[in-house]
N, C-alpha and C positions, 0 to 999 in steps of 0.2 A: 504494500500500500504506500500512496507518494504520499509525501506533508503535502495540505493546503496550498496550494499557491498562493504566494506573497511577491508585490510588485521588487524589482531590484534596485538595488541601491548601489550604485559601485562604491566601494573603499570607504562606505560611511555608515550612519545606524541606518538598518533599514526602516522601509513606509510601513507603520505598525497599522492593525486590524484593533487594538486591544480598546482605544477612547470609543471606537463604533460599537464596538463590543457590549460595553458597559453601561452606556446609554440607553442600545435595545434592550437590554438585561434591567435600568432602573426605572424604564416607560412600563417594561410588562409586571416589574411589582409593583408598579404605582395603580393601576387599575383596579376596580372594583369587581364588585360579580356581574355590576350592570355593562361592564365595558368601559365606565367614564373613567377620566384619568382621574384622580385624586393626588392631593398633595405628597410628595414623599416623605414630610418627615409624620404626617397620618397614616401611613402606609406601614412605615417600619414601626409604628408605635406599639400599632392595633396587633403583634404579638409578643411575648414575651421573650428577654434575647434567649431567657435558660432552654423554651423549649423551640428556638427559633428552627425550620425548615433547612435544610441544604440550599445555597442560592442556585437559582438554575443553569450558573455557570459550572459549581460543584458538581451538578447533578450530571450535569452530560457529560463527565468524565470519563474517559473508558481508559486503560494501558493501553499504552504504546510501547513498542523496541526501537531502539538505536542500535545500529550495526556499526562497529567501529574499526577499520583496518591499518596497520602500519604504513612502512615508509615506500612511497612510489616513485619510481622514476624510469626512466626511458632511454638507457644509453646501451649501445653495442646491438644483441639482437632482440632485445624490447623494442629498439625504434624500428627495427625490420619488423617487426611486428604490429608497431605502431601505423607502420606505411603502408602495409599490405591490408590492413582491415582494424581503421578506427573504434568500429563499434562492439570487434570482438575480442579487444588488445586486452583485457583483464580477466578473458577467460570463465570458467563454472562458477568463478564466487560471485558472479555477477547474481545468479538466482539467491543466494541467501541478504545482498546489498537490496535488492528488489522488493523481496518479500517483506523490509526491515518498514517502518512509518520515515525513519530520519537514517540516511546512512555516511559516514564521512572515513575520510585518510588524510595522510600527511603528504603533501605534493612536495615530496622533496629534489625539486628541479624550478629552474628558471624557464617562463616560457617565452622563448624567443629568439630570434635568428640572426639580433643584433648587441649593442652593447660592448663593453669591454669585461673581462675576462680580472674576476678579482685576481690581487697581485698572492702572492706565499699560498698558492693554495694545490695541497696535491691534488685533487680531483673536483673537476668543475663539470658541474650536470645542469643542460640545458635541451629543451625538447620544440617541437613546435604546436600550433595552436589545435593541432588537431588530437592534444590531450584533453581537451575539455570535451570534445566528442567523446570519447575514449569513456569517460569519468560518468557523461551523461549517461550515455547507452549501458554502463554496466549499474544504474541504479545510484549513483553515489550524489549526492544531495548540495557538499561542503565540503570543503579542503580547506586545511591550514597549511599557509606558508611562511609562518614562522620557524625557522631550522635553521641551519648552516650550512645550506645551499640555497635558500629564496634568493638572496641577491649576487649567484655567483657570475652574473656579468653585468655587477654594477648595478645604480640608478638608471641608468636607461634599459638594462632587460630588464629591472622590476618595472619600470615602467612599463612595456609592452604586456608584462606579466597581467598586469593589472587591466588594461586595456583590452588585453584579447580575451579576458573572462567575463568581462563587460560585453565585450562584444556577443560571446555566446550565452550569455546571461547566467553565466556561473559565480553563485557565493564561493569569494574565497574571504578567509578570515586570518587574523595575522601580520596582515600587511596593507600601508595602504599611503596616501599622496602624505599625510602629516601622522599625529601620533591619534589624535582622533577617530580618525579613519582606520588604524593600525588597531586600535583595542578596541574599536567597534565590536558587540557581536552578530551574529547572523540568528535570526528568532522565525520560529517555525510555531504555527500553530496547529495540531491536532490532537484530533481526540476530545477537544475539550481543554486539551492540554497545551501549556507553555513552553516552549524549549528555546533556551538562549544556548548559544555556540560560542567560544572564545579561544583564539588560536594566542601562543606564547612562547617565547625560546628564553631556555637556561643556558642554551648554548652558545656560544659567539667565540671567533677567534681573536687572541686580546688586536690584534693590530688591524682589525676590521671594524672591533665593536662598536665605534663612534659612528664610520658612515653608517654601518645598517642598522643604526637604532633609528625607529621614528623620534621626532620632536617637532615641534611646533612650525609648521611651515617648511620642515623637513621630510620629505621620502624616508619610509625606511618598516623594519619588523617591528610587535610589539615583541619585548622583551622584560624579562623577570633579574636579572640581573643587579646586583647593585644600586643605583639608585634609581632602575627605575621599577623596581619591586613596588613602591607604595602605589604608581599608576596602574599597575598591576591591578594589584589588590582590590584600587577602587574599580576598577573594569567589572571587578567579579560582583563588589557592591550595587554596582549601576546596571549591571545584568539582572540579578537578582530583584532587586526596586519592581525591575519591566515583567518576568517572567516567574513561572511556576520552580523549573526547575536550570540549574547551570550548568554545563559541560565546558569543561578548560581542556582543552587537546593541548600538550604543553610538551616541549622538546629539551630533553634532560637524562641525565645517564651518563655513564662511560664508554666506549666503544669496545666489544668484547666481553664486557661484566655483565654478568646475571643481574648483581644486586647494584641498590641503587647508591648513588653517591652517599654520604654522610650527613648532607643538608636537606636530603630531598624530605624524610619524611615531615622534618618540621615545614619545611615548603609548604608541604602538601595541605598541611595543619593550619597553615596561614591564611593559602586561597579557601579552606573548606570553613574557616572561620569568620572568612568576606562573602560565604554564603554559595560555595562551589558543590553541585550534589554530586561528580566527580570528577575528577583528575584525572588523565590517560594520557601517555603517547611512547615515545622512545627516543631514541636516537642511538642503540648501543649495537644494534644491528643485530643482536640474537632476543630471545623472551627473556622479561624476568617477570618477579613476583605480581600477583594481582588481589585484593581482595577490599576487606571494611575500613576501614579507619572510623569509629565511631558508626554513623547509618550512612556516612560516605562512599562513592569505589573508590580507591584508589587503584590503578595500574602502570606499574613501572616503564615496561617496556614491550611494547607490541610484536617488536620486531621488525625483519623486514618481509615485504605481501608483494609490491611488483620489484624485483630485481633481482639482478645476471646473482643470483647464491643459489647452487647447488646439494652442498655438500655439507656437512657437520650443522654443527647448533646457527649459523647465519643462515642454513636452509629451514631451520624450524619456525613457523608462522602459524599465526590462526586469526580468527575473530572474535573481538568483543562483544556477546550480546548483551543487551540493559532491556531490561523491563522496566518502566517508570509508569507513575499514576502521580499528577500531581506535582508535589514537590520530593516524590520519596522514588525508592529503587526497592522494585518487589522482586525483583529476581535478577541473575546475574547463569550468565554461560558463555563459556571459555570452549571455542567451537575449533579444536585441534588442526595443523596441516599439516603440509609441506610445499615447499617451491621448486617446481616442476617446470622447466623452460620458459621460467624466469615469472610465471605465476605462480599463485596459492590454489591447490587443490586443499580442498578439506579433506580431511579423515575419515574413515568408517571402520565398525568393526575391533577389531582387536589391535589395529596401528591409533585409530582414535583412542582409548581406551590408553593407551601409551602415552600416548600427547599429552593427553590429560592428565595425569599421576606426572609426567615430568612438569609439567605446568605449574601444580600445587605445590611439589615438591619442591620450587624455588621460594618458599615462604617457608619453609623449615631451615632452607641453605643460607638462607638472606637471612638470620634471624633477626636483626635490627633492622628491618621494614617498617614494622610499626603497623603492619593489616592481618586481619585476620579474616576468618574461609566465612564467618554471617556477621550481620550487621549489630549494633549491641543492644537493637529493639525485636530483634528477628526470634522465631519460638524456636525453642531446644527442640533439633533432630530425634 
């Protein structure tokens, strides 16, 4: 099932549904049983708040899932891939991103065929525009390009980056013409339900991190980093304000480590305490741990889902699934693969089954994560 369509917004907050919303919502409790409008504050009086109704915004709630996939990109024979057939370049996991209400990844590439080429950098990943076809056709909703690669050919490939997803009218979050536009998030309404999107990097290289930070009248990523942690944090406040529930896709980790840096969990603790319902992404290019922190998700590391890995724990991937109602996470599934000529096949059977148990198992190896396998309002197994 797709989210609602909502008008786009390039690189800024999007055109909200929610003041339309609220109005139809305070006209039809404002009515009588003859139909005439009556006063609203007669309206709310004439019940008691103890044994007050569900509001009818409550009411029409139903769960939704979010599908959430790792790191994407398109170099070597992904872009053969990419070339030879746009709509089928992400392969079977396209039916689980489909089936999902909201589905997003981490576009870890610059899109565009110009630009200059950041300076100290051993691998510079850049695609063309026909990844947003790509992204469309397998179901995927929203991409963060916050990493360390969103601007690896400079302000003018973010530039074009940002342009050519406008152009195909694709939410990307993360990045954007100033810092505004960069923590903007991307807000989905179904179900009944609110879903704010907010892309972010811990990562940066130190002798990059000035140009690719957004700031005021500047191009650039949003970033969690040093000082600009606190705009951060309020991104996740001002998310929140708008919406039911938050998702922070955030780029953080070590490259090759299971378990998460030493800061991350109190990170994690910070944005969940700006009102984050979870925290996800990677950057370490294998899985690591996932699970509660308090009635939060938190997940470490996703891994990588479109890229040239074959072999050992860089070829291990899966998907995120969320259940949400509201502002909460009723369920949570960790949907096993592998990377298969340069996609994710999921698992079945007794190799799923595998994935799985190595999966959890990185919450016993990780023991300073700081998550645990249910949430701490969730009922004993």
């Amino acid at each position: 099932m797709s989210p609602a369509p909502r008008p786009f917004a390039p690189y800024g907050r999007p055109l909200r549904l929610g003041a339309l919303l609220v109005a139809t919502t305070a006209l039809a409790t404002a009515c009588g049983d003859g139909g005439e409008p009556v006063p609203i504050e007669t309206a709310a009086a004439s019940t008691p708040a103890a044994s007050a109704p569900p509001s009818p915004s409550e009411a029409a709630r139903q769960p939704y899932t979010v599908a959430i996939g790792g790191d994407v990109m398109f170099e070597g024979m992904l872009r053969q891939r990419l070339d030879a057939d746009p709509a089928g370049a992400l392969g079977p996991v396209a039916e689980v991103f489909k089936e999902a209400d909201v589905s997003m990844v981490n576009l870890e590439t610059a899109v565009t065929d110009g630009g200059t080429q950041a300076p100290g950098k051993e691998f510079a990943f850049r695609a063309p525009d026909t990844v947003f076809t790509a992204l469309q056709e397998a179901g995927v909703n929203v991409a963060t390009l916050a990493n360390n690669h969103g601007m690896d050919f400079g302000p003018d490939g973010l530039a074009d980056t940002l342009n050519n997803a406008e152009a195909a009218g694709f939410p990307l979050v993360g990045a954007g013409l100033d810092a505004d536009g960069a923590y903007s998030p991307e807000i989905f309404e179904v179900n009944g339900n609110t879903l704010a999107v907010i892309g972010a990097t811990d990562v940066l290289d130190d002798h990059l991190m000035t140009e690719w930070t957004a700031g005021a009248g500047k191009p650039g990523l949003a970033s969690t980093k040093g000082e600009m942690l606190p705009r951060a944090i309020q991104a996740v406040q001002d998310a929140k304000a708008e919406a039911d529930a938050v998702i922070v896709f955030l780029h953080w980790g070590r490259e090759g480590d299971h378990c998460p840096l030493p800061h991350a969990p109190d990170l994690a603790r910070q944005l969940i305490g700006a009102g984050a319902t979870a925290v996800v992404g990677g950057h370490a290019h294998v899985v690591s741990p996932g699970g509660y922190m308090g009635d939060s998700y938190v997940h470490y590391g996703l891994g990588n889902f479109v890229f040239y890995n074959f072999d050992g724990p860089t070829a291990e991937t899966g998907v995120l699934r969320l259940t949400l109602e509201g502002d909460r996470i009723i369920e949570d599934e960790w949907l096993p693969g592998q990377i298969e000529g340069g996609v994710p096949i999921l698992s079945d059977g007794p190799a799923a089954e595998r994935g799985l148990a190595s999966f959890e198992g990185y919450r016993d190896q990780c023991g300073d994560a700081g998550v645990a396998a249910q949430s701490e309002t969730a009922p004993a197994p």
